[in-house]
C-alpha positions in Angstrom: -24.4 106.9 19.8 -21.7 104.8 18.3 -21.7 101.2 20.1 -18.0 100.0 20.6 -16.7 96.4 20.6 -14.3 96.7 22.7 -11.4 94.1 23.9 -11.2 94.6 28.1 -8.8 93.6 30.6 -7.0 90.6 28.1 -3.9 89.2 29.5 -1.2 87.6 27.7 2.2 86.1 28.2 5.0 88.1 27.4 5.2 86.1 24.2 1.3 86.7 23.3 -0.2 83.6 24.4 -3.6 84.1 26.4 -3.7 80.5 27.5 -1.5 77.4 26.9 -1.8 74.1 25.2 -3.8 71.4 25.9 -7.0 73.0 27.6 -8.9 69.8 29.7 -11.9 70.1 32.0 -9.3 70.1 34.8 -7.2 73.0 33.0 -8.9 75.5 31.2 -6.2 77.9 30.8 -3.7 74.7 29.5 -0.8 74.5 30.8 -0.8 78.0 31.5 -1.8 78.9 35.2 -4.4 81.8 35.6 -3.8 82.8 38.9 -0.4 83.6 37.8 -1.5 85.5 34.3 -4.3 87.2 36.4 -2.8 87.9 39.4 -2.6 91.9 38.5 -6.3 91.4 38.8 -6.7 89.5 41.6 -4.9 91.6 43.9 -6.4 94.9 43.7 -9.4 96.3 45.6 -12.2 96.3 43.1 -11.7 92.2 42.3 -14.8 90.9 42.2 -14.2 87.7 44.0 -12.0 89.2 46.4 -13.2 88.1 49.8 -10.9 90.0 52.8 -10.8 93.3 52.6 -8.0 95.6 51.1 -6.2 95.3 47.7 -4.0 97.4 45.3 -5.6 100.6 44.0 -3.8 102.3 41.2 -3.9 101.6 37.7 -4.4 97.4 37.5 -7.5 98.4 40.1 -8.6 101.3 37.3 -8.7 98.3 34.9 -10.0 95.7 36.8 -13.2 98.1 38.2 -13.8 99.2 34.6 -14.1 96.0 33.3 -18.2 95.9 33.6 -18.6 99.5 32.5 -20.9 100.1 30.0 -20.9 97.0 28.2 -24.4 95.4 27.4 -23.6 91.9 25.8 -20.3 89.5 25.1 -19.0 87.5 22.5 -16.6 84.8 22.9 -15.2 81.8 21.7 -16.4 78.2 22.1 -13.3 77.4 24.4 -14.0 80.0 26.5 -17.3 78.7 27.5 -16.2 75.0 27.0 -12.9 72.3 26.8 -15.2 70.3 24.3 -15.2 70.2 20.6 -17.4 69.1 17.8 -21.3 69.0 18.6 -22.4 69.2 22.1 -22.8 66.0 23.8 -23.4 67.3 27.5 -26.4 70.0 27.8 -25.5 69.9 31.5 -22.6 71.6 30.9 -23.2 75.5 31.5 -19.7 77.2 31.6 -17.1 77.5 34.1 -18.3 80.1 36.2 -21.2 78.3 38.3 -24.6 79.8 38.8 -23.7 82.9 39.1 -21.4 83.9 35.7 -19.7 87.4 35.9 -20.7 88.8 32.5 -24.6 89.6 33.9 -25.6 90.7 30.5 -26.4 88.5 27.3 -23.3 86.0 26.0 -23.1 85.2 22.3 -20.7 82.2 21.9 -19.0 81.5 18.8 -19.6 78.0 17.8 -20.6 75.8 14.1 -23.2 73.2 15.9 -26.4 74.6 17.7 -27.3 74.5 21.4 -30.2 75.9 22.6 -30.0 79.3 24.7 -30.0 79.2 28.7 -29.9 82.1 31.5 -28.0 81.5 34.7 -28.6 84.2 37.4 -28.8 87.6 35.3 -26.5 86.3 31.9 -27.8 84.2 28.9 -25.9 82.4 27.0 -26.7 82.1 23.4 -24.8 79.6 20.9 -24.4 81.5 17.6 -23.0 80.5 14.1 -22.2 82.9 11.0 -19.6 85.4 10.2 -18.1 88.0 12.7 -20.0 90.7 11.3 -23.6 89.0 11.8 -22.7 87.7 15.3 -21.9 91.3 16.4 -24.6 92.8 14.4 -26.5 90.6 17.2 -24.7 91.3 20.3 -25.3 95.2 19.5 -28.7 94.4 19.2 -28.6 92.3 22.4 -26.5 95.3 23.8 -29.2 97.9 23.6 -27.2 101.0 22.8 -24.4 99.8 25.3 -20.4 98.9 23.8 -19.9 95.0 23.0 -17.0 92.9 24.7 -14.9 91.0 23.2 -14.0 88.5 25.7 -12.1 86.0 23.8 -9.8 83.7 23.6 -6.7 85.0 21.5 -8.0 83.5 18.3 -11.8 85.0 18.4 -10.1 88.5 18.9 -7.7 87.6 16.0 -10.7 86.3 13.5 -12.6 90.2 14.5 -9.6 91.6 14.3 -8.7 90.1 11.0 -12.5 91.5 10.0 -11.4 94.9 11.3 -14.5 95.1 13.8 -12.6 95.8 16.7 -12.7 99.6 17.6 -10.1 99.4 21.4 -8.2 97.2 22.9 -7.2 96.4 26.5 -4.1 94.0 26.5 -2.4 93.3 30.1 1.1 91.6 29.1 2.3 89.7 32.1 6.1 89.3 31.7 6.2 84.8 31.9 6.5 83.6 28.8 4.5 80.1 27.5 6.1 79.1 24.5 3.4 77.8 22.8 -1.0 77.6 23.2 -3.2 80.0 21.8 -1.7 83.5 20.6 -2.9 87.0 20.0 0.0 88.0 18.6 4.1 87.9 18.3 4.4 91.6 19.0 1.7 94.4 19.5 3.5 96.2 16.9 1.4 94.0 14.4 -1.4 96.2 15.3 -0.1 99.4 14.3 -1.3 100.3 11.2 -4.7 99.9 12.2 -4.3 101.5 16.0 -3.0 104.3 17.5 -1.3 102.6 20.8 0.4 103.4 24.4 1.8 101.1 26.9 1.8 101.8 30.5 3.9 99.8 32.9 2.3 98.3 36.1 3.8 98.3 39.6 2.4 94.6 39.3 5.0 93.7 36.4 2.3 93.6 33.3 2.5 96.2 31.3 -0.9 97.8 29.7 -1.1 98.1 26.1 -4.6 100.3 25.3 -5.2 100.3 21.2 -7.8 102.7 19.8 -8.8 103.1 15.8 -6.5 105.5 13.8 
């Protein structure tokens, strides 16, 4: 069975950015604002931290349930797990998410200095080095016969996409724009020699771009 590394539920600014500049403890996202990039997620039914009952259903709630389905590991970028750079000065640190992350499988994250591995509630986080293809090599491994995500930021899935390791793609392009942070891309027409690709507007206002391999 073929294992897919897949890119899930990624939102973007309507000029490509999937999080602004100047990420701080305070502001992981930049100067971008989450709950307004997210908030096609947020709303519907199957959000996981949604905590009165109701919610959209439809097509962003489609997304938003299938965003755990059959994936067996993550990889993601250093700034995803952590405003720091450089070697890792605060072992204390364990993510953004609290003790109870919402991946619940292994976590491979992207990084050139070491760290030791740690579990929080069902996830483990693992601090990996190497090219692209020998970290996913891993996270399939990690997987057990399960697909991979791709979890980000924009430049991780650019550096897999650049390897051509990326086999679909979930984009969510919210119609704000940032001007400036961390970008997937200018257009999704960049992609298309490499996907086949359909977008499908959203009641919401983002539009869903879903890529699969030609």
């Amino acid at each position: 069975m073929t294992q897919l590394l897949r890119v899930q539920n990624f939102t973007v600014s309507a000029d490509g950015y999937g999080a602004g500049a100047d990420q701080t403890l305070e502001r992981p996202f930049g100067h971008a604002d989450p709950r307004v990039l997210m908030a096609w997620a947020g709303a519907t039914a199957g959000w996981p931290n949604r905590t009165d009952a109701g919610g959209s259903r439809g097509l962003d709630d489609y997304f938003t349930r299938d965003f755990s389905h059959n994936i067996g590991a993550e990889i993601m970028g250093r700034n995803k797990f952590a405003p720091s750079r450089g070697p890792w000065v605060d072992h204390d640190w364990l993510g953004w998410w609290g003790d109870e992350p919402p991946f619940h499988t292994p976590v491979f994250v992207l990084t050139h200095h070491p760290r030791p591995s740690f579990s929080l509630s069902d996830t483990t986080f693992h601090f990996v080095g190497g090219d692209q293809g020998d970290v996913l090599a891993q996270a399939r491994t990690a997987a057990e016969g399960r697909d991979v995500r791709l979890g980000g930021g924009a430049q991780t899935i650019r550096t897999f996409l650049d390897a051509d390791l990326v086999d679909t793609l979930h984009v969510a392009v919210h119609p704000s724009e940032l001007g400036a942070g961390s970008r997937l891309w200018a257009s999704p027409d960049e992609l298309a020699d490499r996907f086949h690709h359909e977008a499908v507007p959203s009641t919401s206002g983002v539009v869903h771009h879903l890529f699969w391999r030609r």
